[in-house]
C-alpha positions in Angstrom: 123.3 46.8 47.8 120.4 47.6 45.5 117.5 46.8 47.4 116.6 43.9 44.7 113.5 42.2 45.2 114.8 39.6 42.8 113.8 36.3 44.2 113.9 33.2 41.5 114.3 32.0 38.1 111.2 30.6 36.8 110.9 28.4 33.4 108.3 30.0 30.9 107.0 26.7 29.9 107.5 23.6 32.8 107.7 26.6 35.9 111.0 24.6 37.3 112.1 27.2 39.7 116.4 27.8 39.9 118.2 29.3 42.2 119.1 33.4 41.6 122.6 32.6 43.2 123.8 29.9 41.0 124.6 30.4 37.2 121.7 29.6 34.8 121.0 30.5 31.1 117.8 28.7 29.7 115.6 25.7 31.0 118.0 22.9 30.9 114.8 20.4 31.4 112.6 21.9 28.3 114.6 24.3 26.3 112.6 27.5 27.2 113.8 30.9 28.8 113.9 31.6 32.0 112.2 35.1 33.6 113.2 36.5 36.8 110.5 36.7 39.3 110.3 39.3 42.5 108.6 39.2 45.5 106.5 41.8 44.7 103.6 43.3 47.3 101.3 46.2 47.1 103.7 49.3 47.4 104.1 53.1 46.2 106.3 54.0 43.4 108.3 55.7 46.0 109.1 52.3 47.7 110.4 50.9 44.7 111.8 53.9 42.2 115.1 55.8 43.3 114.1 59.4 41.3 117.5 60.4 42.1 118.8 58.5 39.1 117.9 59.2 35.5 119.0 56.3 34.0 117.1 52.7 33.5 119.0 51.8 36.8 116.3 53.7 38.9 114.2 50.5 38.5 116.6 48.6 40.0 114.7 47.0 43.0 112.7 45.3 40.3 116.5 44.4 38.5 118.3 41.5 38.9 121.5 43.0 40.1 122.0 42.2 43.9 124.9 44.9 43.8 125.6 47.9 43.2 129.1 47.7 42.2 128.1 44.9 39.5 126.3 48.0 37.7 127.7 48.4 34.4 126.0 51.0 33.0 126.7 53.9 30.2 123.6 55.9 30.4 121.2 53.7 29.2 117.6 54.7 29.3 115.3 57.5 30.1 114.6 58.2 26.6 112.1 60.6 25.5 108.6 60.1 24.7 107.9 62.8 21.8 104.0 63.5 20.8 103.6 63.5 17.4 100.9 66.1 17.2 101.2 66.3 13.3 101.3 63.0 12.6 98.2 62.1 15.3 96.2 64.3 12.9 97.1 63.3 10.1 96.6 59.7 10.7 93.2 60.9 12.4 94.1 59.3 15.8 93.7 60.9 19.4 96.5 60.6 20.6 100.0 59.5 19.1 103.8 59.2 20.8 107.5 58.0 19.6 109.0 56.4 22.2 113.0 57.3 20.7 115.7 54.9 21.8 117.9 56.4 19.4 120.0 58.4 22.4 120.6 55.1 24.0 124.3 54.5 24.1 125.5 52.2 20.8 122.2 54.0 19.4 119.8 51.6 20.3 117.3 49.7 22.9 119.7 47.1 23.0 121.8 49.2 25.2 119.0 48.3 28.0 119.2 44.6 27.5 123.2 44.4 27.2 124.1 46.6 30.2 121.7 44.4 32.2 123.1 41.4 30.6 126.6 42.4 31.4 125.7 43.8 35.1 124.5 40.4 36.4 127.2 38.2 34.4 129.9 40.6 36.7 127.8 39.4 39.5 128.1 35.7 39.1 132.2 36.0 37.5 131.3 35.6 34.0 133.7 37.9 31.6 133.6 36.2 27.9 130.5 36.3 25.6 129.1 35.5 22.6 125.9 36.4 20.8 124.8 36.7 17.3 123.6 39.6 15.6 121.5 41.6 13.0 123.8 44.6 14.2 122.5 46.6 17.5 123.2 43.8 19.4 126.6 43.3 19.0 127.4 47.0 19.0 125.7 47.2 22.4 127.2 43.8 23.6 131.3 45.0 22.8 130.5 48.4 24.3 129.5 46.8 27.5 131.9 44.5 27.5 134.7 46.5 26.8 133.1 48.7 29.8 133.6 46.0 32.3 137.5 44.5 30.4 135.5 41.4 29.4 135.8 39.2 25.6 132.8 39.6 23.1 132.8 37.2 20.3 129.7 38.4 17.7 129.2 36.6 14.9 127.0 38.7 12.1 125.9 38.2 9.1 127.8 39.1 5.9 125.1 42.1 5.2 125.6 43.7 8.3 126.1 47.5 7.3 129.4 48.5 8.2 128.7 50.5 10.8 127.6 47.8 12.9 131.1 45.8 12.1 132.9 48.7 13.0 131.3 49.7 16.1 132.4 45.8 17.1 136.1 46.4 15.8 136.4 49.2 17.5 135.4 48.2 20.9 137.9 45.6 20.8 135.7 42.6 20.2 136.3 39.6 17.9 133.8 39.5 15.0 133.3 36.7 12.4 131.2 37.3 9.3 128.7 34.3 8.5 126.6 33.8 5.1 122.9 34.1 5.6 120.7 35.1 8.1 121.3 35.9 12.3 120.1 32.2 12.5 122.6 31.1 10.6 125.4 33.1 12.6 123.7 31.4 15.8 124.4 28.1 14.3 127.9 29.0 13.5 128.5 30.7 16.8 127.0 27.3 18.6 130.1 25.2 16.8 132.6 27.1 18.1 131.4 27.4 21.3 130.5 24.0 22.0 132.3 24.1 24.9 130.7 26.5 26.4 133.5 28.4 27.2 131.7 31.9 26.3 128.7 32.6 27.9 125.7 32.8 25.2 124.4 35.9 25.6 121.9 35.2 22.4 118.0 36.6 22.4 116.2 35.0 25.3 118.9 32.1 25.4 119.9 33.7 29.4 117.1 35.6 31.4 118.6 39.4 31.8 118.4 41.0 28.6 114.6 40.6 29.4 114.8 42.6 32.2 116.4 45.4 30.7 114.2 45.8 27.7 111.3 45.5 30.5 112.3 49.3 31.6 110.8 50.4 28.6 107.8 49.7 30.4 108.5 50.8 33.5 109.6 54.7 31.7 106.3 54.6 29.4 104.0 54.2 32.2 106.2 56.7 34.2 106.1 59.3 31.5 102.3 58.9 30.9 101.4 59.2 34.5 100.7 55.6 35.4 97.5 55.8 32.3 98.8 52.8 30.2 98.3 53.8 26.0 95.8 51.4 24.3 98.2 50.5 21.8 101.6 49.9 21.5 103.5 48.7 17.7 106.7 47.1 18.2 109.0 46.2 15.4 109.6 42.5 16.3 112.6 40.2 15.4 113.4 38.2 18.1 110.5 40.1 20.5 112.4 40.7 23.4 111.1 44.2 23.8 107.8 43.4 23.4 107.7 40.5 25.8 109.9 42.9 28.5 107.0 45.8 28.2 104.1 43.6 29.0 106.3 41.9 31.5 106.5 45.5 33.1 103.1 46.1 33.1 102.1 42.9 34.9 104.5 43.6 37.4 103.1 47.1 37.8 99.4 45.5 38.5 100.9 43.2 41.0 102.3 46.1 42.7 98.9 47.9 42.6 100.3 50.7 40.1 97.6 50.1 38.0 94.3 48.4 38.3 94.3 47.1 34.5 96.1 46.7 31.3 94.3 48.2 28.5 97.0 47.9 25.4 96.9 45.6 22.9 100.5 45.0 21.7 100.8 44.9 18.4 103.9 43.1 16.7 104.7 44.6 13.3 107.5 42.8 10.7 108.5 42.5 7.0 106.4 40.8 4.4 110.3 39.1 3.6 110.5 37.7 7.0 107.0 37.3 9.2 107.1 34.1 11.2 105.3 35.4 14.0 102.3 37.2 11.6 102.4 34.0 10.1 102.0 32.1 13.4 99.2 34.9 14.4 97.0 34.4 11.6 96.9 30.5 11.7 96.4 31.0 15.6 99.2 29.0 16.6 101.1 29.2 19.7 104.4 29.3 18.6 106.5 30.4 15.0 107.6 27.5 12.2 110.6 28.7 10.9 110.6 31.3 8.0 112.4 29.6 5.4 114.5 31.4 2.9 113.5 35.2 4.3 114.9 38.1 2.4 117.4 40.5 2.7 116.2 44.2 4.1 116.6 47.7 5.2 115.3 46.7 8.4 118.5 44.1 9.3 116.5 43.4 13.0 113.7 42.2 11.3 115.6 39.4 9.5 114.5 36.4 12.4 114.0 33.2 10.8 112.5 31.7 14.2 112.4 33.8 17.6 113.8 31.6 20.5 111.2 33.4 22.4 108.6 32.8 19.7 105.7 31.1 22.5 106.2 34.3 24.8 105.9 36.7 21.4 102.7 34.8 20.9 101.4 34.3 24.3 101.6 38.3 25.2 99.5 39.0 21.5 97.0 36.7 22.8 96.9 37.9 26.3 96.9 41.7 25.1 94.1 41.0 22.6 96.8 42.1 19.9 98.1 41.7 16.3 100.6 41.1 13.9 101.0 42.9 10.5 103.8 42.7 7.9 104.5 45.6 5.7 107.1 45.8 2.5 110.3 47.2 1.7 108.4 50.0 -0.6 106.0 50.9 2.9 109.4 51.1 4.9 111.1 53.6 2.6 108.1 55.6 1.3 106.7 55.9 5.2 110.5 56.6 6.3 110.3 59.9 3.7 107.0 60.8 4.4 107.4 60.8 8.2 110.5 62.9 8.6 109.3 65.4 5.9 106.2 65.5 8.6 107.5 65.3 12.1 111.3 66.2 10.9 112.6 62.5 12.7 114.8 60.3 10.6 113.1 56.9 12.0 115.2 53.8 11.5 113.8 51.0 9.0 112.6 49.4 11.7 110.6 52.7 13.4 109.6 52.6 9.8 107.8 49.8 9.7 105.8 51.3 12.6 104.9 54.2 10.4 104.1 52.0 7.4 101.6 50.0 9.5 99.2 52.8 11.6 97.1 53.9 8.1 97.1 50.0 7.4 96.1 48.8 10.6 93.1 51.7 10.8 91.9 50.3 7.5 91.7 46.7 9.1 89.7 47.9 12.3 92.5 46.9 14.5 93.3 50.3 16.2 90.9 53.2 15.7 90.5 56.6 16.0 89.9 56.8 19.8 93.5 55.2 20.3 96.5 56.7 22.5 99.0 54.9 20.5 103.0 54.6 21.3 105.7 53.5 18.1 109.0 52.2 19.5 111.6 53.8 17.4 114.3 50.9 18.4 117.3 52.9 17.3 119.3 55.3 15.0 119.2 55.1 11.1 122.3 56.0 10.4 123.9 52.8 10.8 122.1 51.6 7.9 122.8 54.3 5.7 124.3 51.7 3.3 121.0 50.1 3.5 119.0 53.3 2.4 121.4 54.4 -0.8 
């Protein structure tokens, strides 16, 4: 057993509570996600971490997984925090990290999410899946599932690079190209499993991905002994990581870790896609939907509407946060200008990061007194295509 503290499944917006030993995706009563909840009670970091592992997995008493032998892991996790010394002076901040996801297996934080994902559907029997995709997604989601002999169905839209396809292909999964944007491969996906007879496996649409992007959080305050950073930019599509790292920090508090949460989370998307700076600047509570967005190097970016789009905004609010979009030009010139600095390809997404620090410093809304962490979600050379 894993020692799993997991102790319900609580709706984000009505709090109907549902069983942890039954099968559940999202609030059938409101159409919200569900979060798993622990019984969590003042403890040490010894009580709860096993330091014998070095994989996400040594979080697992605040996992979901009752089981040991429902782990389905490849390595996932304990990625490196890097200092970026030049770039912290260049910038004229104290204090600057990349958080690099790159090494994940599949290349990319969505590793985390998927092996959870796939771990706790094991547990409870399930072995076929669908999910739409902008790419990292679905390469993590038929590497996992080929892992455990289970079906992915990923449906992705028709400007996917290659790679991403062929990471799919490869892994044995069944992929079906759809016209326009990861929404509209949701919608197409929905049709054909109208039966239900895959489990949807989509961005906040079942509880666990959550909790494996929330180790993110768990390894950043690990690596920066327990001191939380002031600010951390995340390149957000459909926000899953972002909601999973402040998720980890309250959890932390509750567990008496840390006395308070000083970072302001700071969402950072395209100016061709930017529902939820949109939403932030009218001081709404949740995204309208992004009509018409464009095409761009940064494929995770491209999310019309985030199912998750009142957690995205509830976590800016509570962190005392931001949104900011940059452009295509500020991806590619920052993309240059950064690995010619710190000698790290970032992908267009970690780009974005880049693009925004000299822009938010203008607008007052980090400053020069900042520890500051980027999330480099993955590796750019699946979007090679994208670049040339």
């Amino acid at each position: 057993m894993t020692g799993s503290l997991f102790s319900t499944l609580t709706c984000t917006q009505c709090l109907s509570e549902f069983s942890i030993h039954e099968t559940h995706s999202f609030c059938q009563h409101c159409n919200q996600p569900l979060v798993a909840s622990y019984e969590l009670t003042k403890c040490t970091t010894e009580q709860i971490i096993d330091f014998s592992i070095s994989s996400m997995w040594r979080y697992k008493r605040v996992l979901p997984v009752l089981n040991e032998k429902n782990i389905v892991s490849l390595g996932e996790g304990n990625t490196p925090l890097l200092p970026l010394i030049k770039s912290s002076s260049f910038w004229g901040v104290r204090n600057l990290w990349l958080k690099e996801e790159a090494g994940n297996p599949t290349g990319s934080f969505k590793a985390r999410g998927m092996s959870m994902a796939v771990s706790k559907a094991r547990e409870w029997g399930i072995s076929a899946f669908c999910a739409p995709t902008a790419g990292n997604a679905g390469s993590a989601l038929a590497a996992y599932a080929a892992a455990t002999g289970a079906e992915a169905h990923i449906y992705m839209p028709m400007a996917t690079p290659e790679a991403f396809r062929m990471d799919c292909t490869v892994m044995g999964a069944r992929v079906v190209e759809v016209d326009g944007s990861i929404r509209d491969a949701g919608i197409a996906m929905q049709k054909e499993n109208a039966d239900g007879k895959w489990w949807d496996i989509s961005t906040l649409k079942e509880p666990f991905r959550l909790e494996g992007k929330k180790t993110l959080g768990y390894e950043l305050a690990e690596q920066l002994g327990w001191c939380l950073p002031d600010v951390i930019l995340y390149p957000t599509g459909g926000g899953t990581g972002l909601i999973g790292i402040w998720k980890a920090f309250r959890e932390m508090q509750q567990m008496g870790w840390i006395t308070e949460i000083p970072t302001r989370m700071i969402a950072i998307q395209t100016q061709g896609c930017r529902p939820v700076v949109d939403a932030f600047e009218a001081g709404a509570d949740h995204c309208k939907l992004f009509e018409s967005p464009a095409e761009t190097i940064a494929n995770g970016l491209r999310v019309p509407k985030p199912f998750g789009d009142k957690m995205i905004m509830k976590v800016l609010h509570e962190s005392h946060g931001a949104a900011l979009a940059v452009s295509e030009k500020d991806m590619l010139e920052s993309m240059r200008a950064f690995a010619g600095r710190e000698g790290i390809f970032l992908s267009p997404e970690g780009a974005a990061l880049a693009a925004a620090v000299p822009m938010l410093k203008d607008k007052n809304l980090i400053y020069d007194s900042d520890r500051i962490v980027l999330i480099n979600t993955g590796s750019p050379y699946k979007y090679l295509e994208n670049l040339t």
